[in-house]
C-alpha positions as CSV (number, residue, x, y, z in Angstrom):
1,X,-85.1,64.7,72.5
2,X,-82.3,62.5,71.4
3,X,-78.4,64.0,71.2
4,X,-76.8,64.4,68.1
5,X,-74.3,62.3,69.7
6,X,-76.6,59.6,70.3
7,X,-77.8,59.9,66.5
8,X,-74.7,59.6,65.5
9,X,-74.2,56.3,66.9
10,X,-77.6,54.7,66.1
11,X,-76.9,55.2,62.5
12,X,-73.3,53.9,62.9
13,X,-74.9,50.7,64.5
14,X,-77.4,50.8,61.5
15,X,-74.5,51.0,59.2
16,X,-72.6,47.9,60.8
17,X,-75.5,45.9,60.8
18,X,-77.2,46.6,57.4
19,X,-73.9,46.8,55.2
20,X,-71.7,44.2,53.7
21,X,-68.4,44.9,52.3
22,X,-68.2,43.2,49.1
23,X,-66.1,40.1,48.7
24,X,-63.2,39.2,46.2
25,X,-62.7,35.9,44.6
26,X,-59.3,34.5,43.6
27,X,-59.0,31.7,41.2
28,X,-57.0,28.7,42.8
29,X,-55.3,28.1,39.5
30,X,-51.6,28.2,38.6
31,X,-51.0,31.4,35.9
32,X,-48.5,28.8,33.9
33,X,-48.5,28.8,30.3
34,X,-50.4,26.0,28.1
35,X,-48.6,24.1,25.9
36,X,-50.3,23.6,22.8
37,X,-50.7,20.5,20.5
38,X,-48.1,20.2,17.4
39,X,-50.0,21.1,14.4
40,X,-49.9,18.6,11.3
41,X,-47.7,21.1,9.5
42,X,-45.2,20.9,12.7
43,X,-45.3,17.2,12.5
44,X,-44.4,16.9,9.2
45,X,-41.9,19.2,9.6
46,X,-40.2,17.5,12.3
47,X,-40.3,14.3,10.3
48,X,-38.5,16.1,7.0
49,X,-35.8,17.5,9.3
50,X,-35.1,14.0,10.9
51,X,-34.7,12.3,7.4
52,X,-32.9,15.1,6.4
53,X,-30.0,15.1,8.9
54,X,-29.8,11.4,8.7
55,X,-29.6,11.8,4.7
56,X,-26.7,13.9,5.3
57,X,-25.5,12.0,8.0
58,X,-25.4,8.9,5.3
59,X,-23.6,11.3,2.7
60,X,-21.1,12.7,4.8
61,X,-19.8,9.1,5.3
62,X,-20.3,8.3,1.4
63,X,-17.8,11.9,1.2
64,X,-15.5,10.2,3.4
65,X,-15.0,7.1,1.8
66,X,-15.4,8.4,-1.9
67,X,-12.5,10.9,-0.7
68,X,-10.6,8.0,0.6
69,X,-10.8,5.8,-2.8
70,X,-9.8,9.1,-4.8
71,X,-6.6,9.5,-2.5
72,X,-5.9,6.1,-2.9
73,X,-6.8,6.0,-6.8
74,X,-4.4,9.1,-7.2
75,X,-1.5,7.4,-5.2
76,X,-1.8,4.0,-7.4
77,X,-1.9,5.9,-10.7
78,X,1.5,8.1,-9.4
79,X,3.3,4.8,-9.1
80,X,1.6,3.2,-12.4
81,X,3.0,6.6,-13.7
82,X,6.7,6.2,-12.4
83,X,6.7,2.5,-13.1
84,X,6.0,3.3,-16.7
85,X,8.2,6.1,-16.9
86,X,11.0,4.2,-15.5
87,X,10.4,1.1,-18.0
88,X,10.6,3.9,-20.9
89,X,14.1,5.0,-19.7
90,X,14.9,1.6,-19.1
91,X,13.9,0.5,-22.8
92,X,15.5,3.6,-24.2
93,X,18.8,2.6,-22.4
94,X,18.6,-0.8,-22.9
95,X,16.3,-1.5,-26.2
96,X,19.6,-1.7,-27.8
97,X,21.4,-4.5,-25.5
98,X,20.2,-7.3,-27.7
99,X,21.8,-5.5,-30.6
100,X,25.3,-5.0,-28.6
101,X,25.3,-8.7,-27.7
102,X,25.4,-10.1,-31.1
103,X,28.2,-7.1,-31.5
104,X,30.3,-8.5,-28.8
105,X,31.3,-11.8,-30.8
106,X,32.1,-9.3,-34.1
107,X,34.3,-7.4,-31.3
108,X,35.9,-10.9,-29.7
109,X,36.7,-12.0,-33.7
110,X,38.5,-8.8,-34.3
111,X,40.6,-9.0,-31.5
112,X,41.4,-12.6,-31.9
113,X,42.6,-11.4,-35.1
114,X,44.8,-8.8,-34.2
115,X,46.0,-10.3,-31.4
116,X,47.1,-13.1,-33.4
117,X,49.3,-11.3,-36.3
118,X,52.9,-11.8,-34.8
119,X,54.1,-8.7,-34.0
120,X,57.7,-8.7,-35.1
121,X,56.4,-9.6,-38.6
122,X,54.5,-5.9,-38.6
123,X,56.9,-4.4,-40.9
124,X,57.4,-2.9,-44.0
125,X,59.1,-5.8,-45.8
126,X,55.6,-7.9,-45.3
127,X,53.4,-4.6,-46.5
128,X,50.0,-7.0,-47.2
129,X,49.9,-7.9,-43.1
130,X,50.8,-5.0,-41.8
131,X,48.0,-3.2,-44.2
132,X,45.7,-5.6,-42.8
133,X,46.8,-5.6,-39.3
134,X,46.3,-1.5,-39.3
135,X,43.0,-2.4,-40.6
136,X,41.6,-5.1,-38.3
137,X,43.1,-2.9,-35.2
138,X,41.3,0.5,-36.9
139,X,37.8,-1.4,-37.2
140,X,38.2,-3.0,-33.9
141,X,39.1,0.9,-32.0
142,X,35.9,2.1,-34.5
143,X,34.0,-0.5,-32.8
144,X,35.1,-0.2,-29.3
145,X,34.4,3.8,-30.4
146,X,30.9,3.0,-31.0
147,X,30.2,1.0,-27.8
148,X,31.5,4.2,-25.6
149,X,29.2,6.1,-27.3
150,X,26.3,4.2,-26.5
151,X,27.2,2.8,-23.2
152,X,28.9,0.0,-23.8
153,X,32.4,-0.4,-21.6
154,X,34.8,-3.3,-21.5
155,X,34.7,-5.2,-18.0
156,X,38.7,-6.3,-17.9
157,X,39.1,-7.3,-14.2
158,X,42.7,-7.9,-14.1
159,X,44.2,-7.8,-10.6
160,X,41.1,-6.3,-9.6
161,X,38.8,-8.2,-6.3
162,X,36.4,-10.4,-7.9
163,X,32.8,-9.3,-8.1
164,X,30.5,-12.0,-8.7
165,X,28.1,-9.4,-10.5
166,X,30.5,-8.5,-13.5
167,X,32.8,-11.4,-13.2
168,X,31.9,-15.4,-13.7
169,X,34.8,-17.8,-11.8
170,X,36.5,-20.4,-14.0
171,X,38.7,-22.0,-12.0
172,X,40.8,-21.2,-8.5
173,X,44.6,-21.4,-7.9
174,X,47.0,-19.9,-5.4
175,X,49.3,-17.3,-6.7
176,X,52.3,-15.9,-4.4
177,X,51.9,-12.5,-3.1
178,X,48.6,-12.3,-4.2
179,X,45.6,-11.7,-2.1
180,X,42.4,-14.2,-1.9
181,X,39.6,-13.2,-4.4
182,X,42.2,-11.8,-6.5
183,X,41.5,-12.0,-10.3
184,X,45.1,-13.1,-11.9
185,X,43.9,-14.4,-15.4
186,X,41.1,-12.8,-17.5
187,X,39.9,-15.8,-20.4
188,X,37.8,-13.3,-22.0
189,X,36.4,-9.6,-21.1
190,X,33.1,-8.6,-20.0
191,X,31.0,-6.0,-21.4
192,X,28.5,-3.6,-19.2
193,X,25.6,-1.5,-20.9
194,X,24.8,1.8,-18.6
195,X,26.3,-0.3,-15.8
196,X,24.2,-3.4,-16.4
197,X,26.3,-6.1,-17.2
198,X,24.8,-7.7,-20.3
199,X,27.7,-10.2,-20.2
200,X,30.2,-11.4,-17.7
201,X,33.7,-11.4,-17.7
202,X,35.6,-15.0,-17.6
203,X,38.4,-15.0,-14.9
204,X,40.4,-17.0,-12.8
């Protein structure tokens, strides 16, 4: 009789010889994610985007230099602006100066004449000259009046330095105890408008 212990191995053996475990295959390829093809929508896509940032690429810089020619447009039209603005202050100054300077040889006839009336015949026992010496010497202060009040001053230099802007040389001569560039005779006064001198006085 066999052993139970001897059974026991016999079917081990049996076992051993008879079974086989089963086997487990592995793939050999990398588990790394496919990267698919673009579709045609993608493409197109892609394209619009491209020619859209170099469209606004293009119109940034047209921005820029619009911005600039607007700044520069703005500056020009602020000088055309004071330009003209200072011409229309000028010409309301001025617009009269043509008017004073024919004026200025109506004031140098009225002070010839008044100047010329010999003063110690101004009395009452000659009434006709001194009526008409009161007279010329009224119109001429009227006159000289009216200049002030529109801007019009004398220019009388007399012992004053010479200024070649208000004052035209006639001749030179050495006076005692007088400085150089000293004006010692005045031939005939000068007139300013507004401090432009529409005519220059004649000195020496």
């Amino acid at each position: 009789m066999v052993s139970t212990a001897q059974a026991a191995h016999s079917r081990l053996l049996w076992s051993g010889c008879s079974h086989q475990a089963p086997v487990r295959h592995f793939s050999t390829e990398k588990d790394t994610a496919r990267v698919e093809e673009p579709t045609e929508n993608e493409k197109k896509l892609t394209v619009e985007v491209e020619e859209l940032r170099k469209e606004a690429a293009e119109l940034t810089e047209k921005v820029k230099s619009l911005d600039d020619k607007y700044k520069r447009a703005l500056a020009e039209s602020e000088n055309i602006r004071r330009r003209l603005t200072k011409q229309i202050d000028d010409a309301k100054l001025f617009g009269i100066q043509g008017f004073c300077k024919d004026l200025l040889e109506v004031a140098d006839i009225l002070g010839h004449a008044t100047e010329a009336v010999p003063k110690d015949e101004i009395s009452d026992k000659n009434p006709h000259l001194k009526n008409l010496f009161e007279g010329l010497s009224m119109t001429r202060q009227q006159l000289n009046s009216v200049f002030k009040r529109h801007g019009l001053e004398t220019v009388n230099p007399m012992n004053e330095k010479f200024n070649p802007n208000l004052h035209e040389a006639l001749f030179q001569q050495e006076v005692a105890n007088v400085e150089p560039n000293t004006v010692v005779v005045v031939s005939k006064i000068g007139y300013k408008l507004h401090d432009r001198c529409i005519r220059p006085a004649l000195v020496g």
